[in-house]
Structures are given as C-alpha cells and as structure tokens.
C-alpha positions in Angstrom: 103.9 103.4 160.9 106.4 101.6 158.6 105.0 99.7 155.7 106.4 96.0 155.0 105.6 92.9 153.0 106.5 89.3 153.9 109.2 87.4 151.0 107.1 87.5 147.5 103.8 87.9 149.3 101.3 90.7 147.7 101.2 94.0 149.8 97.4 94.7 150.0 95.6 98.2 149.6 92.2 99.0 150.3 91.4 102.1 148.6 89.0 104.2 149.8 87.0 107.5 148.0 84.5 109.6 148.3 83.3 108.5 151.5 81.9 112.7 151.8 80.5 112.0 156.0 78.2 114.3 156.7 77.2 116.1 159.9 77.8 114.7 163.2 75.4 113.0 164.8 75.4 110.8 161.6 72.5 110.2 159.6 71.2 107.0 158.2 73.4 106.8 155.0 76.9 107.8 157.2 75.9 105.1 159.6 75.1 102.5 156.8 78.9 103.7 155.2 80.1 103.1 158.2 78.7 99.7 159.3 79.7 98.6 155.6 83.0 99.5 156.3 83.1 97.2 160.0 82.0 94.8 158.1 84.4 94.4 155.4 87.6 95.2 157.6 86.4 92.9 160.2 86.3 89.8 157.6 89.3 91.0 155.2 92.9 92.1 156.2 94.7 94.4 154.4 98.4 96.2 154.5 97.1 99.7 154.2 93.7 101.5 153.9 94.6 104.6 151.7 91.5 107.4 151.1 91.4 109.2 148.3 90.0 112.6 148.9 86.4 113.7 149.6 86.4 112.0 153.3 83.6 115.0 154.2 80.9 117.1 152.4 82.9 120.5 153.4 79.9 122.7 152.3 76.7 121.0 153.8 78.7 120.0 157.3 78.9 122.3 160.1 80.7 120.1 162.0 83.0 118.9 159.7 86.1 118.4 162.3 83.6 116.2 164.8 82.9 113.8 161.9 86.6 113.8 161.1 87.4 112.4 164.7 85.0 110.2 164.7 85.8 108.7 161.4 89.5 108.7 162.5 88.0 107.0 165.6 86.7 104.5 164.1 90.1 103.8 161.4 92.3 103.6 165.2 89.5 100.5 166.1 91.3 99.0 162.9 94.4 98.7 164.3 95.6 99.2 160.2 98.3 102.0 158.3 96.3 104.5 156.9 97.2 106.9 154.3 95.3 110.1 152.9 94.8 112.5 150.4 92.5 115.4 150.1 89.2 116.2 147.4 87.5 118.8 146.3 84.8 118.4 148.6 86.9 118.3 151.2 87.4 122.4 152.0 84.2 123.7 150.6 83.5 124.4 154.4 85.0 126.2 157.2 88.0 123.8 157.1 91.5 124.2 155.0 93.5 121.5 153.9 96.4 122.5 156.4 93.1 122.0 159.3 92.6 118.8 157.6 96.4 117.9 157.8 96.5 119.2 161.4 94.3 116.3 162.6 95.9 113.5 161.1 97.8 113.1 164.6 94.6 112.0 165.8 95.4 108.8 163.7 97.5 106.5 165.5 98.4 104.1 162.6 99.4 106.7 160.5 101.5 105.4 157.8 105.4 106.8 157.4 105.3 109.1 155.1 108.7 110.4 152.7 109.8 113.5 151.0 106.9 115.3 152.2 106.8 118.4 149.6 104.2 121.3 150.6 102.9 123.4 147.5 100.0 125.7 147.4 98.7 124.1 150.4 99.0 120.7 148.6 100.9 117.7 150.1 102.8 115.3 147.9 104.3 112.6 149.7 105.7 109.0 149.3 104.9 105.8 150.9 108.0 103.5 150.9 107.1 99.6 151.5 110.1 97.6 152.2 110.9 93.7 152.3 110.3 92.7 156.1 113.3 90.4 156.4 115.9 92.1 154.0 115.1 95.7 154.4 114.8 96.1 150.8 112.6 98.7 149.1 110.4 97.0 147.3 107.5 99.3 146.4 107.1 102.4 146.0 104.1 104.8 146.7 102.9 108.4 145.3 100.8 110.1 146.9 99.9 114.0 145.2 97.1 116.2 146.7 95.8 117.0 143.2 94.0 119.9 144.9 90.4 121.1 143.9 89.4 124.0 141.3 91.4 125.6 139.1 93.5 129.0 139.0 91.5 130.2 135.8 87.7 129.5 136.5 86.7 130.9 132.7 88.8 127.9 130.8 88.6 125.1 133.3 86.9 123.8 136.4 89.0 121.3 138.6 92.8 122.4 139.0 95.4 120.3 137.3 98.7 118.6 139.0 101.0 122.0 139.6 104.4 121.7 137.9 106.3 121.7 141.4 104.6 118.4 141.8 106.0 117.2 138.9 109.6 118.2 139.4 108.9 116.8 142.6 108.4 113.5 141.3 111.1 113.8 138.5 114.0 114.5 141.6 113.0 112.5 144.3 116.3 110.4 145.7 115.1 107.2 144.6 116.7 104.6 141.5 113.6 103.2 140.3 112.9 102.5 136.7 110.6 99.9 134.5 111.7 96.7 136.6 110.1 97.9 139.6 106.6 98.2 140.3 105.2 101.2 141.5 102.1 103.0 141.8 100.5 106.5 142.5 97.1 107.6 144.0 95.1 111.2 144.1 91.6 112.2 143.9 90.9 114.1 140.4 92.0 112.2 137.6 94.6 113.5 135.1 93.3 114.1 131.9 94.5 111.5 130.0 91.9 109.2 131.6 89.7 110.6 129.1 91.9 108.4 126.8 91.5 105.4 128.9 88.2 105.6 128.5 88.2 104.5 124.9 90.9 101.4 126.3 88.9 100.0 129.3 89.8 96.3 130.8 87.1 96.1 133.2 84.5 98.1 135.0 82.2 100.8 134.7 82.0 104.1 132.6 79.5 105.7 134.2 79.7 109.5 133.4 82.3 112.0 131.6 85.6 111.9 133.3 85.4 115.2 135.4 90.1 115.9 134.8 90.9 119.4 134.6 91.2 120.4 130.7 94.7 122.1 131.0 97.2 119.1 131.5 100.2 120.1 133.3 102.3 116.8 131.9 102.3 114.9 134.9 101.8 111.5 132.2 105.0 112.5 130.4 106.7 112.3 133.7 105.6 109.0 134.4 106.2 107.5 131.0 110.1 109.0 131.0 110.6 107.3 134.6 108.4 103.5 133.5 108.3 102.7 137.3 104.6 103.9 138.2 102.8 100.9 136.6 99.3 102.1 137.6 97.2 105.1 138.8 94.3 105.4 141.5 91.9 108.0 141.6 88.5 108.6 142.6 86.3 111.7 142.2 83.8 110.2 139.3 81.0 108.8 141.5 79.5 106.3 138.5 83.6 105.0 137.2 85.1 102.5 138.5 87.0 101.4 135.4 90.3 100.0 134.8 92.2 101.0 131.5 95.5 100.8 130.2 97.6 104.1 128.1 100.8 103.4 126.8 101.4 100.9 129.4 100.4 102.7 132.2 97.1 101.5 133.9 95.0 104.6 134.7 92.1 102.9 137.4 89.6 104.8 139.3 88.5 103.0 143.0 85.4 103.0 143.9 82.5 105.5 145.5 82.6 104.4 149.0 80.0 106.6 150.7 76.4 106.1 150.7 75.7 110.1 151.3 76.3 111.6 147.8 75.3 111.1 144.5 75.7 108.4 142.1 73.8 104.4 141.3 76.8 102.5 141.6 77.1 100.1 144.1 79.2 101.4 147.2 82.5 99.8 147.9 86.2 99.9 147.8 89.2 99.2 145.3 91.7 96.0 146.2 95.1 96.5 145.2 97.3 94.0 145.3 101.0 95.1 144.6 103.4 91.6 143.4 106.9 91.5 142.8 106.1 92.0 138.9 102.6 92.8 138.7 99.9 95.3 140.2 96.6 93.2 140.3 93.0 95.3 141.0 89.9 94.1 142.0 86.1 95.8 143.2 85.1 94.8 146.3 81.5 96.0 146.4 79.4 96.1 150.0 76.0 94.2 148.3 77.9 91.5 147.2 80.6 91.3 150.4 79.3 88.2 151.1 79.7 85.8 148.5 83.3 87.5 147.6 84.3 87.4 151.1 83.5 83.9 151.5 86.2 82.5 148.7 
C-alpha cells in the first residue's frame, strides 16, 4: 500500500511495541490490549501503524501463528498501512522470523516496502512516503530487524545491528542529506541510547537500557548521512524517553501490551513527521480520554 501525505500536512505514525499476545483463546490482559487498541484507532486516524517487534510471547505461546492471524485480523478491521519489524520475543517459540515474514500476506494494508535486504534472517527495508499531488519523496523510512541475542553469548546478551545493515543503509539509491527529514525504527535500542539517557527531553527512564554492549557503528552511519533526524525503538518495558545525541533524537515508543512486565502505563508513540521537523508525543490508554478529546 503506497504511503502519501497531503501538501505540508504532518504524515502521522502510531508506533506500536511490545504488544507480546499470548495464547489463542486470549486471556484477560490480550483482550484488555486489544480493546485499548479499538478504542484509540476508532477515535484517532493515523497514516501508518508501525510495530516494533515483540508482537507475541514466542516461548509461553503454543499457538503463536493463531494469535498472529487474529491480531492481523483485527489490523485488516483498520482499514490502515501497517509496517513491522520483529523482537526478541518474537522466535523464542516454534516460529522463525522467515514464518513470521510468511504471514504478513495475511495483512491486506501492508505498506510498500523498498530495497528489501535479507541478512541472517533479518529484513531491513524502507518505507518511502511521497507528496500526494507532486509525486515527490518527501520522507523517508528505515526499518532494520535489529534481530535478538547475540553471536557471542559470554561478552554480550542482545545482538547488535550487523555491518551488512549498515552498508545497507550507507548505499541505498537515495540523495538525502541534513535538509530532509527522515527517521528509522527497530526493536533493541543501539547502544548509544545509554548516552541519551543522561540528555533526556521528556519521558520516562524506567530501567537500564537493555542495547547490546558491542556497537557495530550503526550511529556513525547516521551522523555521516544527517538525514535520519530521529530513532524509534522499543524493547525497554518501563522507557519511554525522548533524548537527543549529537543531533540525532534517540526515542523509545511505548509498552503497548498489557501481558508482560513492566508499571508503566500501556500505550502507543505518535509521530508526527513535518516538512522540517519530527514531533513525538505519548498517547497512553488511561488517559485516552481527556487527550483524545482536544
């Protein structure tokens, strides 16, 4: 489904993470995510819904592909592009990341994706949102599967952004540079949100950022390009901070999913991407109404 945005109008992103469903039949706290999540679609409109990894709890769900269709069920009901990416949590259980890929054709608003790259079983992909009247690009969106544990279990615990994905970045067919505005979303943070932790603009800081240790330079790549003016991940159950490094904002959504651990309040991340800004902003499902009703 092609992505477009209407003359200077913001292009709107609801952000989605850590949803982890559990077995089908649902149990109270999948149903309460879900009826959370009517809710706030039904009363607020948004461009694209992109999910962030962690959509299942892989190892405690036996059924793991049923709750996959019926959550996919239930985004078709939306009638609204969805994008994905892919968690740890993901493929503790009986199902890979290429089973997880497979059932994406279940989604019939399935957002275009661009310059798909495959790499160990990882999808980086981009999102291209062009001017409706003019056919101009006008955003672009990155999209890397930053995978789940690491190669070397005795030095590190979450893997790290391969360096294919970064050469991926660095040669995609695009001119984009510090004019533009441009963002990028995956599930585990890169390590130097440890560093925006000490620079935070808004939000929580809940617990340790849980990056892989070994950083594979995927920052250094964004700094030589200056077009990616913000990061999204999720992952980190009690963040949901906003920081800024070196002029990059490194931003963390927000826990979606009612059946995992973690006190912060359930919600979602709104992005809103302007012709010269990115503007970010916490929509939590407790306090839906009184945000929803300005």
């Amino acid at each position: 489904m092609e992505l477009t945005v209407h003359d200077q109008r913001p292009f709107r992103i609801c952000q989605l993470t850590d949803l982890h469903l559990g077995p089908y039949p649902f149990g109270d706290a999948d149903i309460k995510t879900l009826r959370s999540l009517r809710k706030l679609f039904t009363r607020k409109k948004f461009h694209l819904i992109m999910i962030t990894g962690d959509i299942i709890r892989g190892k405690d769900n036996p059924t793991a592909k049923k709750s996959l269709a019926v959550f996919y069920d239930f985004l078709n009901s939306l009638k609204t592009p969805v994008a994905i990416t892919y968690g740890n949590h993901d493929v503790e259980g009986s199902m890979k990341r290429s089973d997880m890929r497979s059932m994406e054709k279940e989604l019939e608003f399935f957002a275009d994706r661009h310059n798909s790259f495959l790499n160990s079983n990882r999808e980086s992909y981009t999102l291209e949102i062009n001017d409706r009247d003019t056919g101009e690009l006008r955003h672009v969106i990155y999209v890397w599967d930053s995978g789940s544990y690491t190669h070397w279990p005795k030095i590190d615990e979450y893997a790290a952004i391969e360096p294919e994905q970064i050469e991926w970045f660095l040669n995609l067919p695009y001119v984009r540079d510090k004019k533009n505005i441009d963002v990028g979303f995956m599930h585990i943070p890169i390590p130097e949100y440890r560093l925006g932790a000490k620079h935070i603009l808004s939000g929580n800081f809940g617990e340790p950022v849980c990056s892989p240790k070994v950083n594979s330079g995927l920052f250094y790549a964004l700094l030589r390009k200056r077009n990616v003016k913000a990061l999204f991940a999720g992952h980190d159950h009690e963040n949901n901070f906003a920081s800024k490094v070196d002029g990059i904002e490194l931003c963390y959504g927000n826990v979606s999913g009612f059946n995992f651990y973690g006190h912060l309040a359930r919600g979602c991340a709104e992005i809103s991407l302007y012709p010269d800004r990115v503007d970010r902003f916490i929509i939590t499902f407790e306090s839906m109404d009184e945000i929803l009703r300005v």
